[in-house]
C-alpha positions in Angstrom: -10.5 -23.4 -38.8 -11.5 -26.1 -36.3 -13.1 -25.4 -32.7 -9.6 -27.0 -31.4 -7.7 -24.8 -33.8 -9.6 -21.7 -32.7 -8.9 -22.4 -28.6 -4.9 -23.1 -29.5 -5.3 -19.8 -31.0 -6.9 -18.6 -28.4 -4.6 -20.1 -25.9 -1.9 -18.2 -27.3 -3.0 -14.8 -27.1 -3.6 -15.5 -23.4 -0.3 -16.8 -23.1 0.8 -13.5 -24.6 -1.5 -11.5 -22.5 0.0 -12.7 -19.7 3.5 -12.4 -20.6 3.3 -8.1 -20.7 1.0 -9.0 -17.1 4.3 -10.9 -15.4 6.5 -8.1 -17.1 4.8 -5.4 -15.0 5.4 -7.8 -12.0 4.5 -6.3 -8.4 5.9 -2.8 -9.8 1.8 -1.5 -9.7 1.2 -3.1 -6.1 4.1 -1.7 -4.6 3.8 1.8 -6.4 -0.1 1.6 -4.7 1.9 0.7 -1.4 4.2 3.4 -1.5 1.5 5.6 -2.3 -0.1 4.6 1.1 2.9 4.8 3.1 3.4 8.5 1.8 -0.1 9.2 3.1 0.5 8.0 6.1 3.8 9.9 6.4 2.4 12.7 5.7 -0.7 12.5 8.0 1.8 11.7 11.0 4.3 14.9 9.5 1.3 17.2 9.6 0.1 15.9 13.1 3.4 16.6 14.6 3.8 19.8 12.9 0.3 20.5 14.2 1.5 19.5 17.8 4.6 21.6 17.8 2.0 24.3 17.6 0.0 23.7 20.2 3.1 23.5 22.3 4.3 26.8 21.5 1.0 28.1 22.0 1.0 26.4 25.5 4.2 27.3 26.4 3.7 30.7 26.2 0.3 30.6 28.4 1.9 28.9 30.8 5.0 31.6 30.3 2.7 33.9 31.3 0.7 32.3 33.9 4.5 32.0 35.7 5.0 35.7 35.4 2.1 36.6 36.6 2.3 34.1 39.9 5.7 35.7 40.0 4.0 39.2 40.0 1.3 38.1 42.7 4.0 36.6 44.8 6.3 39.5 45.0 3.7 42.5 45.8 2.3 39.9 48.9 6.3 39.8 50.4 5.9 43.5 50.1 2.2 43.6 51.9 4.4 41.6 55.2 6.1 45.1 55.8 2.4 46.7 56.0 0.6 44.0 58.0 -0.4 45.2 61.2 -2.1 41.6 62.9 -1.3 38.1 62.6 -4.7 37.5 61.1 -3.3 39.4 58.2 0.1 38.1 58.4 -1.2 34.7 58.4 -4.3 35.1 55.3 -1.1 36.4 53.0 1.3 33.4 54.0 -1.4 31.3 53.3 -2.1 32.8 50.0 1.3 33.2 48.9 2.4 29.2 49.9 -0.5 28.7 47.8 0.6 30.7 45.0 4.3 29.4 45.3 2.8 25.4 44.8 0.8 26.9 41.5 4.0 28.4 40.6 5.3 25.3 40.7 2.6 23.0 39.0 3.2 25.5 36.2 6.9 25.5 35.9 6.5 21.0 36.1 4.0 21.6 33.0 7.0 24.0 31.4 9.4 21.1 31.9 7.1 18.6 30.6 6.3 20.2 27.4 9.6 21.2 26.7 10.4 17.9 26.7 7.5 16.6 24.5 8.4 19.8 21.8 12.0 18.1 21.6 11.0 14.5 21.5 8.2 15.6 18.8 11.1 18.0 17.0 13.5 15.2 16.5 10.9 12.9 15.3 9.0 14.9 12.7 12.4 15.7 11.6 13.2 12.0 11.1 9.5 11.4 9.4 10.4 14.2 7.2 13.3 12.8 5.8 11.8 9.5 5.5 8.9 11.3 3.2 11.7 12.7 1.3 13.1 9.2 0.8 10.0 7.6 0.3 8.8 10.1 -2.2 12.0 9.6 -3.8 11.8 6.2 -4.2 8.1 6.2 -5.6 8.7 8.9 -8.2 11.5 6.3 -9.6 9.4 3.1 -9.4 6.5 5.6 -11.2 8.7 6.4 -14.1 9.6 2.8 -14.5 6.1 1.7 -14.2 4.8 4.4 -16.8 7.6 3.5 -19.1 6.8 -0.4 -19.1 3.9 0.5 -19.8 4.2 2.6 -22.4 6.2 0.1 -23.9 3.7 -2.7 -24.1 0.8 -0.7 -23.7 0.2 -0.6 -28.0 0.7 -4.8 -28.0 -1.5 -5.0 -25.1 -4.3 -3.2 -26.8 -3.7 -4.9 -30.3 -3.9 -8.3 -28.2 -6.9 -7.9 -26.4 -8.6 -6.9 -29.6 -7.3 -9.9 -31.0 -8.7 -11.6 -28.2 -12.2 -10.0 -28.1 -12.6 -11.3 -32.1 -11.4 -14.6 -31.1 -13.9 -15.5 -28.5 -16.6 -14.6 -30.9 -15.9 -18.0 -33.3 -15.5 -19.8 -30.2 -19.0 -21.5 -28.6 -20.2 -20.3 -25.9 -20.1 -23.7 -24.2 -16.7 -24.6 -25.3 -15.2 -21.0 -24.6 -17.0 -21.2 -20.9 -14.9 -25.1 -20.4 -11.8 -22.9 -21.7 -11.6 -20.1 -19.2 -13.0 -22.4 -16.1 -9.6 -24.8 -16.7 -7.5 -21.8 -17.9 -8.2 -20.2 -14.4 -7.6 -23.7 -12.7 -4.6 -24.2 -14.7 -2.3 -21.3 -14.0 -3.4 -19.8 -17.5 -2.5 -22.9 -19.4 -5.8 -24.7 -20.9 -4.6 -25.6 -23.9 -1.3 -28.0 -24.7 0.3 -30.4 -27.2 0.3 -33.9 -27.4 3.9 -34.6 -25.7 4.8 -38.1 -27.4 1.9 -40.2 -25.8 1.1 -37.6 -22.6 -0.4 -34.7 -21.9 1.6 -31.4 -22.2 0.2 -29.9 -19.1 0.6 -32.4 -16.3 2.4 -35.2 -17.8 -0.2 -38.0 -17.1 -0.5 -40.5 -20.4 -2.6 -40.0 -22.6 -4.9 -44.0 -23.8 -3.5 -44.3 -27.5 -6.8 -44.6 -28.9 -7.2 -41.2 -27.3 -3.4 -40.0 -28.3 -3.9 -41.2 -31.8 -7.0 -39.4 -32.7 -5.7 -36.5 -31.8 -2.7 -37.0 -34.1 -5.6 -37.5 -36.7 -7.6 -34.0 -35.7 -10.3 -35.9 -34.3 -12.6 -33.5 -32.3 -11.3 -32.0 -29.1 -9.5 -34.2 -26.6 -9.1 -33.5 -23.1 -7.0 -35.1 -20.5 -8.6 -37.1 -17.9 -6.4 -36.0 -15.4 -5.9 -32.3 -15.9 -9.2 -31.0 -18.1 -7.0 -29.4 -20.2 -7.4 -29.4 -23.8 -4.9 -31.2 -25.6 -4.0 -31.0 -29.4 -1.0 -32.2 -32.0 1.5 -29.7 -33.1 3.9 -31.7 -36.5 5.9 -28.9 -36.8 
């Protein structure tokens, strides 16, 4: 088998190569997409979860930081009845108008975080259901990726083995020319001889040029496109 003979060859199990690739599609890029949204959801799930906590937790120190400015506030209304001077009347006004604006600083915070816990509730809830969805969805687009796979996986590996004993009766030289215009080329390095032009990019071919490749002659390649062009009479 001619050098020409062994890159159509060649070309071909590329071609088919790259077939099973274009079946898969974007199916593995969005399944590794997905897989990063979902870790994302979950992160943001487990933060507001986490936050919920901590607003529990602070709503109850602050629960009983109220009672107990409730408590203080209440025994220094009874301490009036006792006073005896306005020095003492005036040291517990001052102390209770202080303790009445702490009272309300904490009852503010109360408001504030009760707020927060609801906002937070409803969203968390929302995220949830969006992991639930998203989850969903990825578990489907897995089974379809696993099963295309499965499907072409045993051609895939029969091909590439195909391929690794095909490169090895190919030169070195020629084989490097190959992949440098097969990567240039969308994956199409080698074409046929289209009645006087070039299969790839349509440019005509000299007949001197188009007429030994009819013949066999050596390996042709088109001036315009570098690929390699052969004669198919079948």
């Amino acid at each position: 088998m001619s050098d020409l003979q062994n890159l159509v060859k060649l070309q071909k199990i590329d071609s088919e190569l790259q077939e099973i690739i274009d079946l898969l599609g974007d199916l593995p890029a969005k399944v590794g997409q997905l897989h990063q949204e979902e870790l994302a959801l979950v992160d943001e799930v487990e933060q507001g979860e986490q936050r919920l906590k901590e607003i529990d937790l602070e709503l109850s120190k602050n629960d009983l930081l109220e009672k107990e400015s409730q408590e203080k506030i209440e025994k220094l209304k009874n301490q009036l009845f006792l006073v005896t001077n306005n020095k003492q009347y005036d040291a517990i006004t001052h102390e209770t108008d202080h303790l009445k604006e702490e009272l309300d600083k904490l009852e503010t915070i109360e408001l504030e975080l009760r707020e927060e816990k609801t906002a937070l509730d409803e969203t968390t809830k929302s995220k949830r259901l969006n992991l639930d969805s998203l989850r969903s969805d990825l578990h489907q687009r897995m089974g379809k990726l696993e099963k295309v796979i499965a499907q072409n996986d045993e051609q895939k590996q029969n091909l590439e083995q195909k391929r690794a004993e095909q490169i090895k009766v190919i030169p070195a030289n020629l084989l490097s020319r190959y992949q440098r215009v097969y990567k240039a080329r969308d994956g199409v390095a080698v074409v046929k001889l289209i009645g006087s032009a070039c299969g790839g990019c349509g440019s005509v071919v000299p007949p001197q040029i188009a007429t030994e490749i009819k013949a066999g002659k050596g390996i042709k390649i088109c001036d315009v496109c570098s690929r390699f062009i052969y004669f198919d009479n079948n």
